[in-house]
C-alpha positions as CSV (number, residue, x, y, z in Angstrom):
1,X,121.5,-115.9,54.7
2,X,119.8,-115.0,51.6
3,X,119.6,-118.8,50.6
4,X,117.8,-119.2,53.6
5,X,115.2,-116.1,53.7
6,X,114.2,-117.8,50.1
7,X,113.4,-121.1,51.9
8,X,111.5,-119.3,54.6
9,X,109.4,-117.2,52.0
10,X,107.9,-120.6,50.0
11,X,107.7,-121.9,53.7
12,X,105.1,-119.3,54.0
13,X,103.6,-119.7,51.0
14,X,103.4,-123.9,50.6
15,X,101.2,-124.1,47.6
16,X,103.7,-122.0,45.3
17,X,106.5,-124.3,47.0
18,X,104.7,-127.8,45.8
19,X,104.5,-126.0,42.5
20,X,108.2,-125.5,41.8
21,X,108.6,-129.0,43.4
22,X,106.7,-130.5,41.5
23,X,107.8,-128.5,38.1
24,X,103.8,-128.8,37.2
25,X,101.0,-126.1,37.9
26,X,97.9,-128.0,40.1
27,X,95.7,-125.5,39.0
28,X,94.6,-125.2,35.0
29,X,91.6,-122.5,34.9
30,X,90.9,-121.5,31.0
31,X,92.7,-118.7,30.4
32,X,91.4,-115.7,31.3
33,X,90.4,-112.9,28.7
34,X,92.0,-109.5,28.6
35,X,90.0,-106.4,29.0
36,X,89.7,-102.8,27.6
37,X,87.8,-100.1,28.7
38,X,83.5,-100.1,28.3
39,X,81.5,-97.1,28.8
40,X,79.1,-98.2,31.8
41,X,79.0,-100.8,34.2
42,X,77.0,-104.2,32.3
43,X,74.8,-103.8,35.6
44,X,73.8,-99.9,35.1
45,X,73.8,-100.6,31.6
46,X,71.2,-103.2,31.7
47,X,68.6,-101.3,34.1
48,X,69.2,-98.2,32.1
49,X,67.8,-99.6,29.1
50,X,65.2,-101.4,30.9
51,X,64.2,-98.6,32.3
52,X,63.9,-96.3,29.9
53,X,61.9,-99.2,27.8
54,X,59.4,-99.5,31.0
55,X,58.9,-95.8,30.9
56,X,57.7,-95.6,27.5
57,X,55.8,-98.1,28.1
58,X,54.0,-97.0,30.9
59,X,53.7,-93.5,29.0
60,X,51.9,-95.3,26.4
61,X,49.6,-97.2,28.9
62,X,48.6,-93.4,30.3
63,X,48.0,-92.0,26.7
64,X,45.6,-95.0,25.8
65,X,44.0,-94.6,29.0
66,X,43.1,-91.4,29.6
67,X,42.0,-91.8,25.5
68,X,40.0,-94.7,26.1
69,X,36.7,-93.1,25.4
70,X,38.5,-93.4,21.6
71,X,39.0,-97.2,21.9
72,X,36.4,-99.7,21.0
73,X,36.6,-103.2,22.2
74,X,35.1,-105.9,19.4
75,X,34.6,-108.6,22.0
76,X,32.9,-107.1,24.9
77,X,32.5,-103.4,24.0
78,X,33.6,-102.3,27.2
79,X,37.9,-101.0,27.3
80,X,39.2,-102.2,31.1
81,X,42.8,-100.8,32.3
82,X,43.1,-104.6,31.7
83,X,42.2,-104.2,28.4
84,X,44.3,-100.7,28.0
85,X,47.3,-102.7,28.8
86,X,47.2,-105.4,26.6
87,X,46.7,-103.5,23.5
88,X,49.6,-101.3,24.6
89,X,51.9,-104.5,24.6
90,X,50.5,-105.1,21.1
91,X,50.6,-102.2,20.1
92,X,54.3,-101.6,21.1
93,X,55.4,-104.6,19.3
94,X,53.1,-104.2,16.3
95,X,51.1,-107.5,17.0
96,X,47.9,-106.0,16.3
97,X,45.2,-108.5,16.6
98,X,42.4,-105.8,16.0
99,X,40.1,-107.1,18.6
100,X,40.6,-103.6,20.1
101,X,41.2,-100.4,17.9
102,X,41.6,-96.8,17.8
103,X,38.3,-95.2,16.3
104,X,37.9,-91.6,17.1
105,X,40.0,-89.0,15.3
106,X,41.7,-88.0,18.6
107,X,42.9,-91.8,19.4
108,X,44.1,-92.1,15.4
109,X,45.9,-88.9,15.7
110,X,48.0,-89.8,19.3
111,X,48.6,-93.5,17.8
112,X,50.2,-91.8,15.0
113,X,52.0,-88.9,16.5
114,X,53.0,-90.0,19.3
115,X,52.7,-94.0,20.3
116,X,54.1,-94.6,16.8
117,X,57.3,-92.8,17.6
118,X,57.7,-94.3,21.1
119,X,56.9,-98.0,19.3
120,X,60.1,-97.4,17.5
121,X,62.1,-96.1,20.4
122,X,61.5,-98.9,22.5
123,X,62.0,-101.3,19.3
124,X,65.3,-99.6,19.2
125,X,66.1,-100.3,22.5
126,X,65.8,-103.8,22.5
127,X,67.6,-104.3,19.2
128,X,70.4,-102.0,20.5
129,X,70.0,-103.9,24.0
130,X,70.5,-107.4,21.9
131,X,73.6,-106.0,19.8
132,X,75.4,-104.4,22.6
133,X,75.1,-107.6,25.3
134,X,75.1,-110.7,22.5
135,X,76.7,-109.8,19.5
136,X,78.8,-106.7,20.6
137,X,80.0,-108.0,23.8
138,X,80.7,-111.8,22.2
139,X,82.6,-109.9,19.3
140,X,85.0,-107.9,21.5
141,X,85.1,-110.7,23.6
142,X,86.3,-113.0,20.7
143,X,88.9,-109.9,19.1
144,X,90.1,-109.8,22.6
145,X,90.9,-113.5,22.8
146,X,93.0,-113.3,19.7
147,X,94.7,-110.4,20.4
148,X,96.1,-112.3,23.7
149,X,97.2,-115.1,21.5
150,X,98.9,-113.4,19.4
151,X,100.2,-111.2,22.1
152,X,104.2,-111.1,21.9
153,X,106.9,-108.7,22.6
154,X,104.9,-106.7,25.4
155,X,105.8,-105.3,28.4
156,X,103.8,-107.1,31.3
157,X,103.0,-104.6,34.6
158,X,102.3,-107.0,37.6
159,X,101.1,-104.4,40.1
160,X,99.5,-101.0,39.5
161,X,100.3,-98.6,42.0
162,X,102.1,-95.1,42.2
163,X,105.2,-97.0,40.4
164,X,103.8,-99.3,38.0
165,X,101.5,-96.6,37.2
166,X,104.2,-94.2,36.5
167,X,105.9,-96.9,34.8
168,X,102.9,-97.3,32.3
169,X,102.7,-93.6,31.7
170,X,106.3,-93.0,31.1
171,X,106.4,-96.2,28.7
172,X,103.9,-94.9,26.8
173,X,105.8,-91.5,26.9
174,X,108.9,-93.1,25.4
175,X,106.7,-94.6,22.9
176,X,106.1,-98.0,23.9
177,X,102.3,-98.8,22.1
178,X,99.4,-98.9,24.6
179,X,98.2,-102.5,23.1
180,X,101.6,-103.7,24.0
181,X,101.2,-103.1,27.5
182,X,99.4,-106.0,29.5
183,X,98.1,-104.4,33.3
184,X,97.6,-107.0,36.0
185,X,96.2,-105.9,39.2
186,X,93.6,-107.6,41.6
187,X,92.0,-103.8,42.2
188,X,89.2,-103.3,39.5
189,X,89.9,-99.2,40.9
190,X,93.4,-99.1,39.6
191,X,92.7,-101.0,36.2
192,X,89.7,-98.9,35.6
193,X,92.5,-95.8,35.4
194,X,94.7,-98.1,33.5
195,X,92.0,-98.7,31.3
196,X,91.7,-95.3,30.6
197,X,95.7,-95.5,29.1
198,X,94.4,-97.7,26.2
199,X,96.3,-100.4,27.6
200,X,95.2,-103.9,28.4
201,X,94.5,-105.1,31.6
202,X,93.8,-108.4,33.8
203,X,92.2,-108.3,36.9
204,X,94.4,-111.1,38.8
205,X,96.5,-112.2,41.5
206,X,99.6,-111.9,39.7
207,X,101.5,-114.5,41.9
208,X,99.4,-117.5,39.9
209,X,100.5,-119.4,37.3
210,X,97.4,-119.3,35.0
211,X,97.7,-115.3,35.3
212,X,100.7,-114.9,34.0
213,X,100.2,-117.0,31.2
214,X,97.0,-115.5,30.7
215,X,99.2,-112.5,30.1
216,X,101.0,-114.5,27.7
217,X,104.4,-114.2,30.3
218,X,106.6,-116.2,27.9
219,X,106.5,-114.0,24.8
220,X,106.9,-111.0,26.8
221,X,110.1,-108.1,26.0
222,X,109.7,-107.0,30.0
223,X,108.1,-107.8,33.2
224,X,107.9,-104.5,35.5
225,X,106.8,-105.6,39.0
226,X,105.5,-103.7,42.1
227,X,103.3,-105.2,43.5
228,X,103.2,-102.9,46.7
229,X,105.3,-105.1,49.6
230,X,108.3,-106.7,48.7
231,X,107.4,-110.0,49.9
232,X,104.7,-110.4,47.2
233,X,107.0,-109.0,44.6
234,X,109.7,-111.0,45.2
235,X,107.1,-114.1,44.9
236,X,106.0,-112.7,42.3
237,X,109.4,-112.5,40.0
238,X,110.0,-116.4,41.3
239,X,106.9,-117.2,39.8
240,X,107.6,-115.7,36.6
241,X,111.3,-117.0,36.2
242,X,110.1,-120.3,37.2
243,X,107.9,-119.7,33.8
244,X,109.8,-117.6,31.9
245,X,113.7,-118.6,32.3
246,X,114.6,-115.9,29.8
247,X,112.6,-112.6,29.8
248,X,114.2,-109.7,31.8
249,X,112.3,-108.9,35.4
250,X,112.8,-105.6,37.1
251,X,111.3,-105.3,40.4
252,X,110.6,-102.4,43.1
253,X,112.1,-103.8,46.9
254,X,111.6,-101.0,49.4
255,X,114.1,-103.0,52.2
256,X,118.0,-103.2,51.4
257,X,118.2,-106.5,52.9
258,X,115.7,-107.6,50.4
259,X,117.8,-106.5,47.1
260,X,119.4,-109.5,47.2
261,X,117.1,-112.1,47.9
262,X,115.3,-110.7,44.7
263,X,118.3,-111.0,42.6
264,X,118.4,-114.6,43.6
265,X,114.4,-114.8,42.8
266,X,115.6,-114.1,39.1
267,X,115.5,-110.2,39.0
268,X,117.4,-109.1,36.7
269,X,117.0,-105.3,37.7
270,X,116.1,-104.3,41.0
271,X,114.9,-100.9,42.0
272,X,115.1,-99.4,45.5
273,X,113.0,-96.0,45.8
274,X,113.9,-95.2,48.9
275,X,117.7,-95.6,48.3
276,X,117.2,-93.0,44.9
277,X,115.2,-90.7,46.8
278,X,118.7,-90.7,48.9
279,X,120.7,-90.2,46.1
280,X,118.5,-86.9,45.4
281,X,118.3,-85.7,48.4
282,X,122.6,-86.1,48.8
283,X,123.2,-84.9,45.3
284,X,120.5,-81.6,46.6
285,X,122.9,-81.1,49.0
286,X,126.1,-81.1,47.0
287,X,124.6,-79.2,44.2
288,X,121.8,-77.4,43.5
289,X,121.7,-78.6,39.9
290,X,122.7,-82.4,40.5
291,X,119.3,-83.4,42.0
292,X,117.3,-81.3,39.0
293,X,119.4,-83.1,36.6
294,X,119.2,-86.8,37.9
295,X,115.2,-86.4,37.3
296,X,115.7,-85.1,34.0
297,X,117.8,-87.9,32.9
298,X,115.4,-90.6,35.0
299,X,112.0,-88.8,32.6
300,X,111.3,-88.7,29.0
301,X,110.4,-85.5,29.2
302,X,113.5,-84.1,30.3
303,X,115.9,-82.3,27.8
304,X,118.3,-85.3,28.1
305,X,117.5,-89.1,28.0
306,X,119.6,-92.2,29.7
307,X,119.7,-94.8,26.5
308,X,121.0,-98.4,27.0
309,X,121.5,-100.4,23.5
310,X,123.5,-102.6,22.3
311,X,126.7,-101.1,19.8
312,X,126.0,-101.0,15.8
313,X,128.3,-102.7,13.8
314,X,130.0,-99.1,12.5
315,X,130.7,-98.4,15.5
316,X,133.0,-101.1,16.9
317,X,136.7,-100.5,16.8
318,X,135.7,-96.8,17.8
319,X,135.9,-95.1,21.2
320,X,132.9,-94.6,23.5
321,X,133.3,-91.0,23.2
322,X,132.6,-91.1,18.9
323,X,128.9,-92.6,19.1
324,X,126.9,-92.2,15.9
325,X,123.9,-91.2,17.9
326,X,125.8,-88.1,19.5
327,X,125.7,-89.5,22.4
328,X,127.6,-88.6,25.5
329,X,129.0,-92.5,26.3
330,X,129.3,-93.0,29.6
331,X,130.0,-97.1,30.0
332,X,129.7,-100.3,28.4
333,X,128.8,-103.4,29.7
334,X,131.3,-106.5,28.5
335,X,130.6,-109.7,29.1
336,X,128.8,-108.9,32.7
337,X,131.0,-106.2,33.7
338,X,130.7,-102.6,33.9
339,X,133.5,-100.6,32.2
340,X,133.6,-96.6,32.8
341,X,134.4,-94.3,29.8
342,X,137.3,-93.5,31.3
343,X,138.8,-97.2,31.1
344,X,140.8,-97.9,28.5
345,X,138.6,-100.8,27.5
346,X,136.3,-97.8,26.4
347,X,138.4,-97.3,23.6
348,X,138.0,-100.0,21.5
349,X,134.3,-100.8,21.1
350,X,133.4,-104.6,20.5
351,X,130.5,-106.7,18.9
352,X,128.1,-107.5,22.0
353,X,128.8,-104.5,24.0
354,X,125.7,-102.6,25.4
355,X,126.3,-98.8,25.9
356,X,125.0,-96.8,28.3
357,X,124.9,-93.4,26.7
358,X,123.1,-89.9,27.6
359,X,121.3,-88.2,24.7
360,X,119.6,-85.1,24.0
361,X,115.9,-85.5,23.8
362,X,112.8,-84.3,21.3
363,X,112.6,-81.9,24.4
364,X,115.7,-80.6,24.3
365,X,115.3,-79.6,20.3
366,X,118.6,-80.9,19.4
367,X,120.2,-77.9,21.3
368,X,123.5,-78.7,23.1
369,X,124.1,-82.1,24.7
370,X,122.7,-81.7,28.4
């Protein structure tokens, strides 16, 4: 059945089927840049500037022509709003042709108090206008592109909603470095509060080829998806096995029947909400403790952590239950299979194994063990 509900889902989407067919990607865009947060808008920025250079301008323009009387045209003798407008322009940026001229104290005396002063703001303006759009902009634009290809051993977040958000907050938490976590998202909303993070982000359907290796998929540590419906996560994850055979994919499915049809996508972890939000709930119900306690081990900042690693060298030939870190052992995973700390498997700890252990956290102050 799940065979089949994976050859229904590329029969509704056909272009990501002829992809996999075809083992080739029909569409090659340039790769697209990452992004980090900018102050304003490029739009708001531009008519800010703009207008604030307009308005001293047109302050100028006022100051000259209610002084006009001080003004003395060489050509014609006679000072026009025409006139008052063209030696503001040269004025402002210092031309000076000197076929019109400040002559009365009153004019001198403005021209240097007070046009002088605006000449420069304006100047300042467009300089700052010309550094922040062409040589600012180009700069970041350049660091940004090789930051992405050097990009490597990152944690990729297809999907920022209330999990992959929490995700990115709680990675950051347990110390994971913001520039190591790529954002993709088609909202510009959500990435604007990722932005905020530190992290980088790329506005992008993440179920496309050129995103993900936009967001440099193959070099990756871990792909987090939730993308919001399970039917676009679980394309997603086929679309990043089909590129990245090896990296580990955990995925958010909200259905039961859908858990297994996203292993078979090439999940390696897959997360139902809805069924731990059960767990809580039942474990409310059989202790008022158990529920408090499952969050505090599922949060990094909780008194206890839930580690997974793989067993130091000192440590094989001991028991799960004398772990150099402290730790409380509580199973080992051996060659695919889950062993409990109560097997006797437990007691012999081998090259390979991965140990799932609880440990006290910087929270807890190193005070008891949970």
């Amino acid at each position: 059945m799940a065979q089949r509900d994976t050859k229904g889902f590329l029969t509704r989407h056909p272009k990501r089927k002829q992809d996999l067919q075809r083992g080739v990607h029909p569409v090659q865009k340039r790769m697209q840049p990452l992004r980090r947060a900018v102050g304003l808008p490029v739009w708001a920025d531009v008519f800010l500037r703009l207008g604030a250079a307009i308005g001293l301008i047109f302050i100028v323009v006022m100051i000259h022509w209610f002084d006009r009387e001080g003004l003395v045209d060489n050509v014609d003798g006679h000072v026009s709003f025409l006139d008052i407008v063209y030696f503001t322009m040269i004025s402002i940026t210092t031309t000076g042709f000197g076929d019109i001229a400040p002559v009365s104290d009153s004019a001198r005396f403005k021209e240097a108090v007070i046009v002088t002063p605006i000449r420069f703001l304006v100047f300042f303006i467009f300089v700052g206008t010309a550094y922040n759009f062409i040589i600012k902009r180009s700069w970041e634009k350049w660091r940004m592109a090789r930051i992405q290809e050097k990009l490597s051993d990152h944690v990729v977040v297809l999907g920022y909603g209330v999990s992959g958000s929490q995700s990115v907050e709680e990675l950051i938490e347990r110390g994971t470095p913001a520039d190591k976590i790529v954002v993709v998202d088609p909202s510009d909303d959500r990435l604007r509060e990722a932005e905020k993070l530190g992290v980088n982000v790329l506005p992008s359907d993440a179920t496309r080829d050129e995103t993900l290796k936009a967001a440099r998929i193959t070099t990756a540590k871990n792909v987090l998806v939730s993308a919001g419906r399970d039917d676009t996560s679980i394309l997603i994850v086929l679309t990043v096995r089909h590129l990245a055979p090896k990296v580990p994919i955990s995925v958010v499915v909200r259905a039961d029947d859908n858990e297994l049809l996203a292993r078979q996508a090439g999940a390696t972890n897959v997360i139902n909400p809805v069924r731990f939000t059960g767990l809580l709930l039942a474990g409310s119900a059989n202790g008022a403790h158990i529920a408090d306690y499952l969050a505090d081990l599922a949060s990094v900042s909780g008194r206890v952590q839930l580690v997974e690693r793989v067993v130091d060298e000192d440590e094989c030939g001991c028991s799960i239950a004398e772990l150099s870190t402290g730790g409380r052992g509580l199973r080992i995973y051996r060659n695919g299979r889950a062993i409990g700390f109560w097997e006797e498997e437990c007691e012999n700890l081998q090259p390979g194994d991965v140990i799932v252990e609880i440990v006290p956290s910087d929270n807890g102050n190193g005070k008891g063990r949970g």
